[in-house]
C-alpha positions in Angstrom: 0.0 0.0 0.0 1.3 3.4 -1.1 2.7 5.5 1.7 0.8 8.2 1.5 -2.8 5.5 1.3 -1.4 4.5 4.9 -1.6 8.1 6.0 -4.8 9.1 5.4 -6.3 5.9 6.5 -5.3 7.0 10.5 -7.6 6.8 12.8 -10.1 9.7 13.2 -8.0 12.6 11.9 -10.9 15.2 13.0 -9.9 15.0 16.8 -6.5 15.7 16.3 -5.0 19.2 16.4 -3.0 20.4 13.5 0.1 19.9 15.2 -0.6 16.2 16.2 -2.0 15.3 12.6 1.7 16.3 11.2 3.4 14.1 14.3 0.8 12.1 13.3 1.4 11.5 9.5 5.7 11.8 10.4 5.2 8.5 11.8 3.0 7.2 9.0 5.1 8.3 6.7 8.3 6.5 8.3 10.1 9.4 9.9 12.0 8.2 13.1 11.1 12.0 14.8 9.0 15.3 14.0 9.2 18.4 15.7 8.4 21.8 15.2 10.0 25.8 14.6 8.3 28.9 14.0 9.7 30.1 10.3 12.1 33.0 11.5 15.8 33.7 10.6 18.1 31.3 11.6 19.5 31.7 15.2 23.6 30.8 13.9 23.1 32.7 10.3 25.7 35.6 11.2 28.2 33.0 12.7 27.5 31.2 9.0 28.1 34.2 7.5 31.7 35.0 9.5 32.4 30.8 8.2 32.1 31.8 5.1 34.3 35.1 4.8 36.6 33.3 6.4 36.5 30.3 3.8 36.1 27.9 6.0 33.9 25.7 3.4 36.6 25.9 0.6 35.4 25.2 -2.4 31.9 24.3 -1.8 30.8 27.3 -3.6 27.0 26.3 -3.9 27.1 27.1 0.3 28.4 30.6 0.3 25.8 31.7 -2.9 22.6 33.7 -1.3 23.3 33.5 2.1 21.2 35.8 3.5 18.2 33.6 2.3 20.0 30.3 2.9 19.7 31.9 6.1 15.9 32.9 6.4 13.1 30.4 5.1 10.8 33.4 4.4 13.2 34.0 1.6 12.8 30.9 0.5 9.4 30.3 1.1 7.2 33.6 1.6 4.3 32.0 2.6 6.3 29.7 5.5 5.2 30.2 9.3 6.4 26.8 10.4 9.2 24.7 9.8 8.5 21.0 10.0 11.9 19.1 11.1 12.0 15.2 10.6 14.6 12.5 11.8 15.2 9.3 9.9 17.6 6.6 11.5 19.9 5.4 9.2 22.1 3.3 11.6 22.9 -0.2 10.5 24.0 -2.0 13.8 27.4 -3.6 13.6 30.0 -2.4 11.0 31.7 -4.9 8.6 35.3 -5.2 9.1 36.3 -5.0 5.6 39.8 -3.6 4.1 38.4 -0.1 3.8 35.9 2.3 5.2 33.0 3.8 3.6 30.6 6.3 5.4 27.8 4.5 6.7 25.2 6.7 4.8 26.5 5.8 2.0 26.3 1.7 2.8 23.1 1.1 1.2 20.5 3.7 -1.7 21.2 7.3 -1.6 18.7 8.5 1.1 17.6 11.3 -0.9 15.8 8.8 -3.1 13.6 7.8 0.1 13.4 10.5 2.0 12.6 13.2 -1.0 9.8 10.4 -1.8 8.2 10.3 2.0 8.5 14.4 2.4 6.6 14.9 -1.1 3.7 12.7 0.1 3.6 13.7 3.1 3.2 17.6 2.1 0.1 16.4 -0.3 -1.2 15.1 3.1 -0.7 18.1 4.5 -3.0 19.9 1.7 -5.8 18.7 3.6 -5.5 20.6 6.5 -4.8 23.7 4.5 -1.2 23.7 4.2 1.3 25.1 1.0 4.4 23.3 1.7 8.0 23.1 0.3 10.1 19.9 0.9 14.5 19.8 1.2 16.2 17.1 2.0 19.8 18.4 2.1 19.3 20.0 -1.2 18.0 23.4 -0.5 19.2 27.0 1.2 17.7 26.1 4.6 20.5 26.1 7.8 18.6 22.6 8.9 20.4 21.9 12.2 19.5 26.3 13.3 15.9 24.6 13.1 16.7 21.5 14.7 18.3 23.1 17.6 14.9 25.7 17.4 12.2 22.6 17.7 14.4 20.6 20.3 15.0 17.7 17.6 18.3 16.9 19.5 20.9 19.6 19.5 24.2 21.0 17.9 27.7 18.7 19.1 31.0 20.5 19.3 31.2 18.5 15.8 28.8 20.7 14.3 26.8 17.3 13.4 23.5 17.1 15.2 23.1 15.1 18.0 19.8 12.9 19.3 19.2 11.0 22.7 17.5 8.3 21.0 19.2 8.2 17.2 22.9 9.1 18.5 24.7 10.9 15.6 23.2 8.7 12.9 20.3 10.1 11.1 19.2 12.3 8.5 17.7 15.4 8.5 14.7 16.6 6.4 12.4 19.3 6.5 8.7 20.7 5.7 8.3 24.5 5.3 4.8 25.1 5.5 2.0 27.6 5.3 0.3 26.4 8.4 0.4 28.1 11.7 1.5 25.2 14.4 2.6 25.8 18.4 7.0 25.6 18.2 8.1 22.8 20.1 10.7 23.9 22.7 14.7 23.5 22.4 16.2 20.7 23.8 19.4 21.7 26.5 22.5 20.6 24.9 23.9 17.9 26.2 27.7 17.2 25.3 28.3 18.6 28.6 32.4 19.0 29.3 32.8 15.8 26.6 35.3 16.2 23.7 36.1 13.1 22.3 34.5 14.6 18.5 37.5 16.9 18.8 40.1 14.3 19.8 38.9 11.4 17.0 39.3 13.9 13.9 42.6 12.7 12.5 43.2 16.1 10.5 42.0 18.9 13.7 39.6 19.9 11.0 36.8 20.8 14.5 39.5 23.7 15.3 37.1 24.4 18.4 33.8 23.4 20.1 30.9 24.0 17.0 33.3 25.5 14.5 34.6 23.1 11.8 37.3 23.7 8.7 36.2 21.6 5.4 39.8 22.6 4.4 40.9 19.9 6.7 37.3 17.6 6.9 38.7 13.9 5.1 34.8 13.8 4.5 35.2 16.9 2.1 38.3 15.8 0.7 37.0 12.7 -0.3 33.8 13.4 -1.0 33.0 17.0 -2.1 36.7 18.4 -3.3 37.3 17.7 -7.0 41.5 18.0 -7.4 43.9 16.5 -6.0 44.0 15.0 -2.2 46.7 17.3 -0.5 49.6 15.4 0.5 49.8 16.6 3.9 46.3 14.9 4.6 46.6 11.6 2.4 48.2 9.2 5.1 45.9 10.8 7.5 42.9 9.5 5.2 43.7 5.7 6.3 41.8 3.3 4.9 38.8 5.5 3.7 37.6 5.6 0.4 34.0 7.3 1.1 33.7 10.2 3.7 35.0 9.7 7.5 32.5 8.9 10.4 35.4 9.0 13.3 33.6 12.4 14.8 30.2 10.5 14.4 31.2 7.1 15.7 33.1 8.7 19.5 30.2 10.6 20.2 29.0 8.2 23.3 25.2 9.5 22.9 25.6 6.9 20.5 25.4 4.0 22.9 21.9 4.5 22.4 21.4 4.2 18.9 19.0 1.2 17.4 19.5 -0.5 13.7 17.3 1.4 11.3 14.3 -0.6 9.8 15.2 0.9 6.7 16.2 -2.1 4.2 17.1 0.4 1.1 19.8 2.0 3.7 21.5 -1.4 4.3 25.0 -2.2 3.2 25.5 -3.1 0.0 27.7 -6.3 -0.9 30.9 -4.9 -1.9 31.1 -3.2 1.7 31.2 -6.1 3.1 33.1 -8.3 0.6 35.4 -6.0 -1.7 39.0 -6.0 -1.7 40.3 -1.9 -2.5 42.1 -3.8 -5.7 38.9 -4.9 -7.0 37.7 -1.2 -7.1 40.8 -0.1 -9.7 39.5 -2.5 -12.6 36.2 -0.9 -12.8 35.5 0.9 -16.0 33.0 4.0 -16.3 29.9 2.2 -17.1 30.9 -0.8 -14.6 31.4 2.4 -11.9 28.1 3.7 -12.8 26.3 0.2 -13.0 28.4 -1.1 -9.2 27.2 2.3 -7.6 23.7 3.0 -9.3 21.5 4.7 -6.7 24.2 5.7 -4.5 25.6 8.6 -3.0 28.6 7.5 -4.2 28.1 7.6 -7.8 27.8 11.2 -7.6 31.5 11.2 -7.1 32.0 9.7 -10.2 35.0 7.0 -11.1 38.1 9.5 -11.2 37.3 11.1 -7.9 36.7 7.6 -5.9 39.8 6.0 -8.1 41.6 8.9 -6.4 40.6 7.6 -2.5 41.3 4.1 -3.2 44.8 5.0 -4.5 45.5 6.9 -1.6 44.0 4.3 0.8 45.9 1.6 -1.2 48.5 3.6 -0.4 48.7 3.7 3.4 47.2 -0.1 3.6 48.4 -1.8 0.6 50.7 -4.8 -0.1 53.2 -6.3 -2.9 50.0 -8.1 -4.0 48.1 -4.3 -4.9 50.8 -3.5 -7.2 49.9 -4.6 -10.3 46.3 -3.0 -9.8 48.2 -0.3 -9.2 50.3 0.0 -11.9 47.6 -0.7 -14.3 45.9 3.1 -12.9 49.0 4.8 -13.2 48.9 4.2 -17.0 45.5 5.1 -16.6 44.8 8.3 -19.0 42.7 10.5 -16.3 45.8 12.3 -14.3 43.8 12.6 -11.2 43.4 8.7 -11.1 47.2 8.2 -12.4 49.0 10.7 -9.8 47.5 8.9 -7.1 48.2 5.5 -8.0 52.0 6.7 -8.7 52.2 8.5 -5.5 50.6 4.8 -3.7 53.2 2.7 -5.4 56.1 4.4 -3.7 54.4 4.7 -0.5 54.0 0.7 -0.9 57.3 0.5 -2.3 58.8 2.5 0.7 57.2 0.2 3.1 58.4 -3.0 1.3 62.2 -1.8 1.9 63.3 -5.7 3.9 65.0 -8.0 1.9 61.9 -10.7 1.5 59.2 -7.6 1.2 61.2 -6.5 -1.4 61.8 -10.1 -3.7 58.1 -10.7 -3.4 57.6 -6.8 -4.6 59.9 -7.2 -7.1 58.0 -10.8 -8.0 54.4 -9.5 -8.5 56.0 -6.3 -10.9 57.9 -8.5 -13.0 54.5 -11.2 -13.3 52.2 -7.9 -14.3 54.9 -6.8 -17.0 54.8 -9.9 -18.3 50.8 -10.1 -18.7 50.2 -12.5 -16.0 48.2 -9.8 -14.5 45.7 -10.5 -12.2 42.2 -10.6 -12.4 39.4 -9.2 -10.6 37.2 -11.8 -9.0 
């Protein structure tokens, strides 16, 4: 049965205020939490505005364009008087212990897909009680987490990420603007307390101080968002990721409480489970857009995430990656080549014993000579 069929078969919908209806159809529509703010500016938009100037979002341009109505909803939407702000859990349970790490939002379907889908039929429920409404989903100028912090849906960790009692660090944030006049919930009092340990599990220092973040430094941006090369100063610190980092998100201990989304679209896929980071460098375009169809990661595209698994290759790799290796330096795309030359010496340099070295030394000589490996 359609989502939205669900929602309007609730039980008697005429004894329920307007403000209960929307809680009302949030859970019938599959959203973990709804709460509500009054459309007004956004409490933090002149400490956005100082971010900004001082380029602290480097070259995500799309952020610092219009900020004054990124910053006020009105702007946006003149008819808004509330702002409808929605949770949806998107924690798996246990992480795989595979040879690389990939965000957890981005184990299963881009959650844009679902969400956008449950906030559009949702707002034509809302039609019926009067409302105009204008969905986002990470996707428009709204500051979401001002609004979150307004309507007590959890509150803003010295990360900058939002935090929740119940969800922990791991869900997503949506919201409603909407013509319809509903009672503000109040703010929730923030709750990190005197804790740090955000601060102390970024491996770059990108949270330079409690609630004020540098994407110059974020792996998540460098990985994810930035489209040149990974600085050299930050690739050993990247690891083992290939997909955004969750370290700030995963020592936040608010997560102890955190229960496995029902969500089965937002489940890992197989590869992040069962992928080796060779198996990644022997994808062509249309096998990178087939492997990573209706994922955040495909947004990426192949040269950017060939980048991060050359540099992750590089800090984790063995004599065996080599040949993988050497087939992307030869690869035509320089972003993709660079990186795989820069991995090889960093394998190279760690293969520097006498038996590392023969076995080294072994697999180059067997790629050379076409006995190169396959991809399972």
């Amino acid at each position: 049965m359609p989502e939205s069929s669900r929602a309007r078969n609730t039980t008697s919908p005429a004894e329920l205020d307007p403000k209960e209806r929307v809680r009302e159809l949030a859970q019938a529509h599959g959203f973990d939490e709804c709460r509500i703010a009054r459309a007004a500016p956004a409490a933090h938009a002149e400490a956005y505005q100082e971010w900004l100037a001082e380029g602290r979002h480097g070259d995500l341009d799309w952020m610092a364009r219009d900020p004054k109505r990124r910053s006020d909803p009105r702007l946006v939407f003149p008819a808004a008087k509330s702002v409808i702000v929605l949770a949806t859990n998107y924690f798996q349970g246990r992480a795989p212990n595979p040879e690389f790490k990939i965000a957890r939002y981005a184990w299963g379907d881009d959650y844009h897909d679902l969400v956008k889908k449950r906030l559009k039929a949702m707002a034509r429920d809302l039609e019926s009680l009067g409302g105009q409404q204008r969905v986002y989903c990470d996707t428009g100028p709204i500051l979401e987490r001002d609004f979150a912090n307004e309507a007590g849906l959890g509150w803003s960790g010295k990360s900058t990420l939002q935090l929740h009692r119940r969800l922990g660090t791991w869900f997503f944030l949506s919201e409603i603007l909407t013509s319809l006049e509903l009672a503000p919930d109040s703010p929730e009092r923030n709750k990190c307390g005197k804790c740090t340990a955000c601060i102390t599990a970024c491996p770059t220092g990108a949270i330079t101080e409690p609630h004020k973040l540098d994407a110059r430094r974020c792996l998540s941006y460098f990985t994810i968002e930035h489209k040149g090369p990974i600085p050299e100063e930050f690739r050993r610190a990247m690891g083992d990721r290939i997909y955004g980092c969750d370290d700030c998100l995963t020592a936040c201990p608010w997560n102890r409480f955190a229960q496995a989304s029902r969500e089965a679209s937002l489940q890992a896929r197989e590869y992040v489970h069962d992928w080796k980071l060779r198996d990644f460098l022997a994808l062509s375009d249309a096998e990178f857009r087939t492997l990573f169809r209706k994922s955040p990661i495909k947004r990426t595209k192949r040269s950017r995430f060939l980048r991060n698994v050359c540099v992750a290759l590089g800090n984790t790799g063995r004599a065996q990656d080599l040949p993988a290796l050497e087939r992307a330096a030869a690869e035509p795309d320089p972003l993709i080549a660079e990186h795989a030359r820069w991995a090889i010496q960093e394998i190279q340099n760690r293969c520097s014993d006498s038996s590392s070295h023969t076995k080294l030394q072994n697999s180059l000589e067997e790629w050379r000579e076409g006995g190169v490996e396959k991809r399972r």
